[in-house]
C-alpha positions in Angstrom: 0.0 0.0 0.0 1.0 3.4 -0.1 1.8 5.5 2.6 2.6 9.5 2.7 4.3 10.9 5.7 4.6 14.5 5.9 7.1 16.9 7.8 10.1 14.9 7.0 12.7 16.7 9.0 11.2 15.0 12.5 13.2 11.7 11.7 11.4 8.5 12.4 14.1 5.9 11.0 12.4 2.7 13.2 8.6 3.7 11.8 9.6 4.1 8.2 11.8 1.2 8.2 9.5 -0.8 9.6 7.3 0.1 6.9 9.4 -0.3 4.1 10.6 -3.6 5.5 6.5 -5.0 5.6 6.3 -4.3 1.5 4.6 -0.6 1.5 5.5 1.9 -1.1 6.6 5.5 1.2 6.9 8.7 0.1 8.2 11.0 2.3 7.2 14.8 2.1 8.9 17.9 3.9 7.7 20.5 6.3 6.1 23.3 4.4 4.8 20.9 1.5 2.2 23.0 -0.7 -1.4 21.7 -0.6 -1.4 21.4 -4.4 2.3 19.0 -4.0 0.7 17.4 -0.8 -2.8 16.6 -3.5 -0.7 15.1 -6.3 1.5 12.8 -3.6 -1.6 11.8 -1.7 -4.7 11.1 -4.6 -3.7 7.5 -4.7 -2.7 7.0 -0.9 -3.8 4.4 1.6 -2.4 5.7 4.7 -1.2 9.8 5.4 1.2 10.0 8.7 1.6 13.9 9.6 2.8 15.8 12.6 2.4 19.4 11.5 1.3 19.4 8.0 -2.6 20.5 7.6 -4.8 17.5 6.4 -7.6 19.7 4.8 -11.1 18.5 3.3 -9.5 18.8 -0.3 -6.8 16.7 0.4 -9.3 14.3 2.0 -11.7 14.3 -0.5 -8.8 13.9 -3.5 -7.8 10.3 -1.9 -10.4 7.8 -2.4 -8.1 5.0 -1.2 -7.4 6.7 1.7 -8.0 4.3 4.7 -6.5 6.8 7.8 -4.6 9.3 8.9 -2.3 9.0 11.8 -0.7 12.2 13.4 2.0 11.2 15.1 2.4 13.2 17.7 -0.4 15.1 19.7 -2.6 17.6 18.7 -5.2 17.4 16.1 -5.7 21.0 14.9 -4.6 20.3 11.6 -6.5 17.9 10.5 -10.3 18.6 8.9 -11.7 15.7 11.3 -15.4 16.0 10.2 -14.3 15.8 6.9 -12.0 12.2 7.5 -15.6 11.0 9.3 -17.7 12.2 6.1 -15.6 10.5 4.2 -14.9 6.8 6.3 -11.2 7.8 7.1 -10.2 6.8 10.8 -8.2 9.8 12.1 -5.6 8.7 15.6 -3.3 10.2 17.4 -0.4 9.4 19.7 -1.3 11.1 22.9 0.6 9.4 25.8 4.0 9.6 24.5 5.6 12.6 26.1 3.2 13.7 28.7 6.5 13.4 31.5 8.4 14.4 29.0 6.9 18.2 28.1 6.7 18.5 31.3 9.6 18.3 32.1 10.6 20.7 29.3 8.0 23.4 30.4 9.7 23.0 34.3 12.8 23.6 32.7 12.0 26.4 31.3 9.9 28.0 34.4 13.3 26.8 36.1 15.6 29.1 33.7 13.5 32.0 33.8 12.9 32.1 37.7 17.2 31.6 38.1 17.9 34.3 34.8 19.8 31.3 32.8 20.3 32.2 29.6 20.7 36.1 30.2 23.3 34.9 32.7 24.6 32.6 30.5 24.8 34.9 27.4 26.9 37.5 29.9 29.0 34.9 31.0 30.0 33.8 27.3 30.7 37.4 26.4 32.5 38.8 29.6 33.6 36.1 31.7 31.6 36.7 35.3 28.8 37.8 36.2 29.3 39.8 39.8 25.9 39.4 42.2 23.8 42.4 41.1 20.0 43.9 41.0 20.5 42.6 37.5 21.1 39.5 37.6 18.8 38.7 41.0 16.4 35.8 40.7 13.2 33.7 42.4 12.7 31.1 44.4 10.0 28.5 43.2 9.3 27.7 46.6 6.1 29.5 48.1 5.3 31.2 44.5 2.2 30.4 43.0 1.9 28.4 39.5 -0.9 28.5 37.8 -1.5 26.1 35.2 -3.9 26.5 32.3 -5.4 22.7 31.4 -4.9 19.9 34.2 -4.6 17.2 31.5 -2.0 14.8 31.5 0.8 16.8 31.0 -1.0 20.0 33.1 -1.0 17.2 36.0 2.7 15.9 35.8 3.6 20.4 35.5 1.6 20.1 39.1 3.5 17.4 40.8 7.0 18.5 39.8 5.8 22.5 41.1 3.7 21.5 44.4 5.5 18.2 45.7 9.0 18.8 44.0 9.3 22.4 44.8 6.9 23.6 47.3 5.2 26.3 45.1 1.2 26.7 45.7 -0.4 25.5 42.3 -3.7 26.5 41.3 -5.2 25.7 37.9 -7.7 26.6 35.8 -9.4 23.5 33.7 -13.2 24.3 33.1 -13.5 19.9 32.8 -12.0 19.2 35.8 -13.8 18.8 39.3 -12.9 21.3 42.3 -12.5 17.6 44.2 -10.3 15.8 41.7 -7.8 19.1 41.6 -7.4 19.0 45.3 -6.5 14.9 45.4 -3.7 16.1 43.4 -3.0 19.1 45.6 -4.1 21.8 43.4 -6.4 24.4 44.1 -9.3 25.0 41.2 -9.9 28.2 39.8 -12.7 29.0 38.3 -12.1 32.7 36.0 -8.9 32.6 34.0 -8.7 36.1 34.6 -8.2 35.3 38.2 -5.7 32.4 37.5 -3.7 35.0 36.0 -3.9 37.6 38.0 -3.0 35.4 41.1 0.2 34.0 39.3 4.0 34.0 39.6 4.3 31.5 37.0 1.4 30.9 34.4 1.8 27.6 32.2 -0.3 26.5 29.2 -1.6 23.0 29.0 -4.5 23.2 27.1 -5.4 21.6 23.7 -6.0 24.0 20.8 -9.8 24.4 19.5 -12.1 26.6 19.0 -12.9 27.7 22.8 -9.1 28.0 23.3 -7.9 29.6 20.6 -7.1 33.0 21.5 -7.5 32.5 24.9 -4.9 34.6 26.5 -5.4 37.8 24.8 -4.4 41.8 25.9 -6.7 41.6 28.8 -5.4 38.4 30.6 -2.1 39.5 29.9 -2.9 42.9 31.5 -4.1 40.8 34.2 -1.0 39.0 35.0 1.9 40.9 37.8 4.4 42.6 36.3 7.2 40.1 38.4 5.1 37.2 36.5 6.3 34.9 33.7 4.5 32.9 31.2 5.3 29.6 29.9 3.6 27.9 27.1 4.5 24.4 25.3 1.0 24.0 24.0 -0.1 25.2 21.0 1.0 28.9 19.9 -2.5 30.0 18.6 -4.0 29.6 22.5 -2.4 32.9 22.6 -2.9 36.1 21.1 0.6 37.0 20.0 0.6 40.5 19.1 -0.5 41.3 22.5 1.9 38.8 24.5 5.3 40.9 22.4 3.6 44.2 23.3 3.1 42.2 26.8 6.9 42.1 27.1 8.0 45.2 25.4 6.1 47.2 27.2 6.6 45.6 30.6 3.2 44.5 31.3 4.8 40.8 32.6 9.1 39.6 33.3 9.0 37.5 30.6 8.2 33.8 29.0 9.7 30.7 28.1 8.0 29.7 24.7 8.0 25.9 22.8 5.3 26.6 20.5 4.0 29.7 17.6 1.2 29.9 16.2 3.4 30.0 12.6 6.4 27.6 12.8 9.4 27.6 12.3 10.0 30.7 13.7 12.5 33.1 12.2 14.8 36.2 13.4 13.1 38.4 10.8 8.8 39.0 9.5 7.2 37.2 11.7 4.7 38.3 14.6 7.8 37.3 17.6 10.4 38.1 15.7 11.1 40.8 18.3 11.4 38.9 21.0 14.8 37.2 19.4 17.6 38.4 21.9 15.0 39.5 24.3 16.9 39.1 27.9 14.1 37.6 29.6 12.4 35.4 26.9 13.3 31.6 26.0 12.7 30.7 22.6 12.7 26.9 22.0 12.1 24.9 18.7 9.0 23.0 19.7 11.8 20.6 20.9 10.3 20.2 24.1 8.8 16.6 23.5 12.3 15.5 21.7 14.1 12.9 23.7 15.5 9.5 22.8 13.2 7.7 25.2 10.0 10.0 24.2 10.9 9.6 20.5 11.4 5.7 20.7 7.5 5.5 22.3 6.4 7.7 19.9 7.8 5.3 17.4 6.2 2.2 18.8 2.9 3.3 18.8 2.5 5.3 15.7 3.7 2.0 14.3 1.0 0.1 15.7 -1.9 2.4 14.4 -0.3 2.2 11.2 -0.7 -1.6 10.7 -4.2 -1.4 12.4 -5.2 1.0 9.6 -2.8 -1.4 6.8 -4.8 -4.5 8.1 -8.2 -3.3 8.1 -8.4 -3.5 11.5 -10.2 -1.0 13.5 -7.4 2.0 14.8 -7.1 2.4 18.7 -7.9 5.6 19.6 -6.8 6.4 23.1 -6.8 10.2 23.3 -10.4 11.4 25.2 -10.5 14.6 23.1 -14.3 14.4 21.7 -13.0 15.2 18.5 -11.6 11.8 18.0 -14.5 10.2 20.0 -17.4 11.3 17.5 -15.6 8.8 15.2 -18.0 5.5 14.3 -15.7 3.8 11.7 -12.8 1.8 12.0 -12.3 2.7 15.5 -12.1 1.5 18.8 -11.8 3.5 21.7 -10.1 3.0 25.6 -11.9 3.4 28.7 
């Protein structure tokens, strides 16, 4: 059969072995493909594995062979899901694969920005020392408040490592999640974002992208924020209004923010909406790297390659991700508890 996977640079060499190895004909397209090159490689598929690439309706719609789509990775924004249903294609993710793991990447980055890391680092590279001044005075974790945006998976592991690891106070705000449920983990529910926000040393975004999040932290919640606070997000860029956050940190509304995800990726030094927050002492700027680690990656591996030969097989596709998206599904799938 043939199979199409997309974005090309994130390097999969087990999965598309693997593939290769059972007989099936792959075609391997880059980041940035065109819809009109993605059409032409596609109209005959069987199979489309994509991490960033939009699946759109046309695309769909051109590939009458097309059995499923497997993203693998996460997040599901860029795939035209009620269009895959219309048209019998089973659409799964991978979503367990690297819940610890961007966890661990968002700590990291509260971590750096709380200590002044990389400004400190970036002195030390250029003059040697750093002497202990105003400028270069940092903040405890410890008693601070964290407020985390989405107590999913990865929202609940972001919880642990800040409450029980450090001894910060963590709130969160996750309009799905019981009061009760929050405080077995040691979290305290909050029921206004503006209020998460305002409360907030450390504000960190956990949410999954759709249409009730998109936009979410916009001028006013950012207004809301303390000027001492930071803002982490490893998400999905679009939950945040952009424009607003660099005008948030020119201007001095917040300290700063460690940032994994853009709402238009990759990111580059000149036109486009951050561009001027490049060299920015008190910002991070990361890749979307935070889910890339050998263990995460051979997981993610494993699994994707079992929803591929589900789909192959004719077997139904194991979806295990709870976003209702992926549960109105009532073809070729079966779903966990």
């Amino acid at each position: 059969m043939k199979i199409v996977r997309t974005d090309c640079e994130l390097r999969t060499p087990k999965l598309d072995a693997a593939l290769v190895s059972a007989g099936h004909d792959l075609v391997l397209l880059p980041d940035g493909v065109s819809e009109e090159d993605l059409l032409d490689a596609t109209h005959d598929a069987d199979l489309i594995l994509m991490c960033y690439t939009p699946i759109t309706r046309r695309v769909i719609e051109n590939a009458p062979r097309l059995k499923g789509i497997v993203k693998y990775g996460v997040g599901i924004d860029a795939i035209d899901i009620p269009a895959a249903i219309d048209a019998g294609v089973a659409v799964v993710n991978v979503p367990e694969y690297a819940e610890e793991t961007v966890a661990e990447g968002a700590f990291a980055l509260l971590i750096a920005l709380a200590k002044k890391l990389t400004a400190l680092n970036t002195h030390m590279t250029a003059e040697g020392w750093a002497w202990p001044e105003p400028t270069w005075m940092g903040s405890d974790i410890a008693g601070k408040t964290v407020g985390i945006i989405g107590l999913g998976k990865i929202g609940r592991s972001m919880a642990r490592m800040a409450g029980l690891g450090f001894r910060a106070n963590v709130i969160a705000y996750s309009p799905h999640t019981s009061a009760e449920e929050m405080a077995a983990l040691g979290v305290t529910k909050v029921e206004h974002l503006h209020d998460l926000m305002a409360q907030s040393d450390f504000v960190t975004i956990h949410a999954v992208l759709n249409n009730d999040t998109r936009g979410m932290i916009g001028e006013a919640e950012l207004q809301a924020m303390k000027p001492s606070a930071f803002l982490i997000n490893v998400s999905r860029g679009a939950i945040v209004d952009e424009a607003a956050l660099v005008r948030a940190i020119c201007e001095g509304w917040i300290a700063g923010a460690g940032l994994d995800v853009f709402s238009q990726e990759p990111l580059t030094r000149t036109g486009h909406r951050m561009s001027a927050l490049y060299d920015h002492p008190n910002v991070i700027l990361s890749p979307h790297l935070t889910f890339y680690t050998e263990e995460a990656m051979q997981r993610l591996e494993d699994e994707a390659l079992e929803r591929c030969f589900e789909v192959l097989e004719g077997r139904n596709v194991l979806v295990k991700s709870h976003d209702p998206r992926l549960r109105a599904q009532v073809k070729g799938v079966a779903f966990t508890v």
